[in-house]
C-alpha positions in Angstrom: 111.3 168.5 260.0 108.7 171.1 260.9 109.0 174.6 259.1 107.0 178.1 259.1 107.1 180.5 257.0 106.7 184.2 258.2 105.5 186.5 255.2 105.4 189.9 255.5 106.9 193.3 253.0 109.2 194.4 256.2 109.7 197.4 254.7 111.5 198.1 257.4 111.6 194.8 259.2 111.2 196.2 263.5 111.8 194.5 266.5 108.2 193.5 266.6 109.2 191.3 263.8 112.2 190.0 264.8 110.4 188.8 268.3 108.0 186.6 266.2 110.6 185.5 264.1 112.7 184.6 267.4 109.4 183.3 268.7 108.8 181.0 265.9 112.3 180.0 265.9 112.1 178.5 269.0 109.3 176.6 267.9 109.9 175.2 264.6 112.9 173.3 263.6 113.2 176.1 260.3 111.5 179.0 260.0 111.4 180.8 256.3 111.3 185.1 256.4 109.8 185.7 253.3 110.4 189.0 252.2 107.4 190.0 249.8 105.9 192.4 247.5 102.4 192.9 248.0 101.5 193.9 244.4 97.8 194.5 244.5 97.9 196.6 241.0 96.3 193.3 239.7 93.5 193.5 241.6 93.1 197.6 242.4 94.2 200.7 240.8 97.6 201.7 240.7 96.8 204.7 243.2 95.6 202.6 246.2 98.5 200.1 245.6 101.3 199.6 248.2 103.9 201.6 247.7 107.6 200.8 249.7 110.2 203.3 250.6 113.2 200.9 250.6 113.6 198.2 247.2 112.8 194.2 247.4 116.7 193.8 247.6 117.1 196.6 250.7 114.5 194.8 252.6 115.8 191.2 252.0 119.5 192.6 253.2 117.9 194.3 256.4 115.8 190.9 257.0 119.2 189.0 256.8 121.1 191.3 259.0 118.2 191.0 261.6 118.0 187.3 261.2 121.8 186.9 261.5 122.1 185.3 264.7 119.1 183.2 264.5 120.8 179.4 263.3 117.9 177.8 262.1 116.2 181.0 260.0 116.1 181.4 256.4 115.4 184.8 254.7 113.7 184.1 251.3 111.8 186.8 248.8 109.0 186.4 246.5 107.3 188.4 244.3 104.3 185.3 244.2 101.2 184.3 246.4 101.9 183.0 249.5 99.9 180.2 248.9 102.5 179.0 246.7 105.1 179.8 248.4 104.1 177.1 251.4 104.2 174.8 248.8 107.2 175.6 247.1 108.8 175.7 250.6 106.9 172.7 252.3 106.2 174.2 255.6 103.3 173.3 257.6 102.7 176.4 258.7 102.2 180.4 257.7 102.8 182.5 261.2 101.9 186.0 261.8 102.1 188.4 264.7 99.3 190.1 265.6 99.1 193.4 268.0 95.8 193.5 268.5 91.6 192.8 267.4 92.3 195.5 264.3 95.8 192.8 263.3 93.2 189.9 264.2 90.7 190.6 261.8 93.1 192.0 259.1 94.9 189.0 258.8 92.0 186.6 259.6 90.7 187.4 256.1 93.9 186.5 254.2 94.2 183.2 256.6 90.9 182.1 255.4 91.4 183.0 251.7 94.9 181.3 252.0 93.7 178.1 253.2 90.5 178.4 250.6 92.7 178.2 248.1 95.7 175.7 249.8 94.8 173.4 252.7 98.1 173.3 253.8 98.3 177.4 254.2 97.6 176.7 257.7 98.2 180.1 259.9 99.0 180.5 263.5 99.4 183.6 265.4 101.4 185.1 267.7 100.2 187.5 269.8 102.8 190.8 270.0 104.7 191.2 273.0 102.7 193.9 274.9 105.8 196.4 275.2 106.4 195.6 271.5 102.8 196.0 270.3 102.8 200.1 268.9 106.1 199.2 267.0 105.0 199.1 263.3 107.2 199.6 260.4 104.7 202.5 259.4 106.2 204.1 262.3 109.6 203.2 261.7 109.2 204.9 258.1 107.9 208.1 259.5 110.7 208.6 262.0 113.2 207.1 258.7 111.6 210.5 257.0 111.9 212.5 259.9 115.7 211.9 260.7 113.8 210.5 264.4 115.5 208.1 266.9 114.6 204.3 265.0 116.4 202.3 269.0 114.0 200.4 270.0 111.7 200.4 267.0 114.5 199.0 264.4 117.2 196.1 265.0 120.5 197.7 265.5 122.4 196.2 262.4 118.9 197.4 260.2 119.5 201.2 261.7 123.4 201.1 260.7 122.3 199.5 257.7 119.8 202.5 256.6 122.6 205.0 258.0 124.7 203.8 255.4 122.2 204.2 252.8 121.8 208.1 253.3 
């Protein structure tokens, strides 16, 4: 059996997300969500660390309501390093969407640390859909903020899911 794993804070998880994850379904006997805090205080001060507007356990619940429909998807969460995750997981591959050269070279560095450090932290990328590729969840917050219109930027079930939370 061939799995990926698709890391990522979704914080909220968009539609972008859920096309790669569809995307990666379709290719992949399983594919793993992992739902994951990026704690960089470790490594930076606390003021430049990432900082998320909805908990570990909101973001895992809107991942699964997303991923509902999708059979042979998985929605995990870890608070670890990826590249133990693929281990911990077995899969054979670490997937990430990518919207454009500024995504490429973002997530280029982490591939190449990733595999530095595990061999089997292989990564492949996906390239965004083209009328998907502005959708970011750093968007979707702002407009979450704003009280703005989240169709089309946030699974349906994820925007009645954050309606219920306010």
């Amino acid at each position: 059996m061939r799995a990926a794993l698709i890391p990522g804070s979704f914080d909220p998880i968009t539609v972008g997300h859920l096309d790669v994850i569809r995307r990666a379904a379709s290719i992949f006997d399983e594919v793993y969500v992992a739902v994951m805090t990026n704690d960089m205080t470790k490594y930076v001060s606390t003021a430049t660390a990432k900082s998320y507007m909805f908990s570990m356990n909101e973001r895992r619940e809107m991942a699964v309501l997303a991923c509902a429909d999708i059979p042979n998807v998985r929605v995990v969460e870890s608070d670890g390093m990826l590249i133990d995750l693929v281990d911990e997981l077995g899969v054979c591959a670490v997937v990430k969407g990518v919207r454009n050269e500024g995504d490429f070279a973002y997530e280029q560095k982490h591939a190449l640390w990733n595999r530095a450090h595990n061999p089997k932290a292989e990564t492949l990328y996906l390239p965004a859909d083209p009328t998907l590729d502005g959708i970011s969840s750093t968007i979707a917050r702002e407009r979450i903020r704003n009280c703005g219109d989240l169709s089309g930027i946030l699974p349906t079930a994820v925007i009645e899911y954050i309606e219920k939370l306010n």
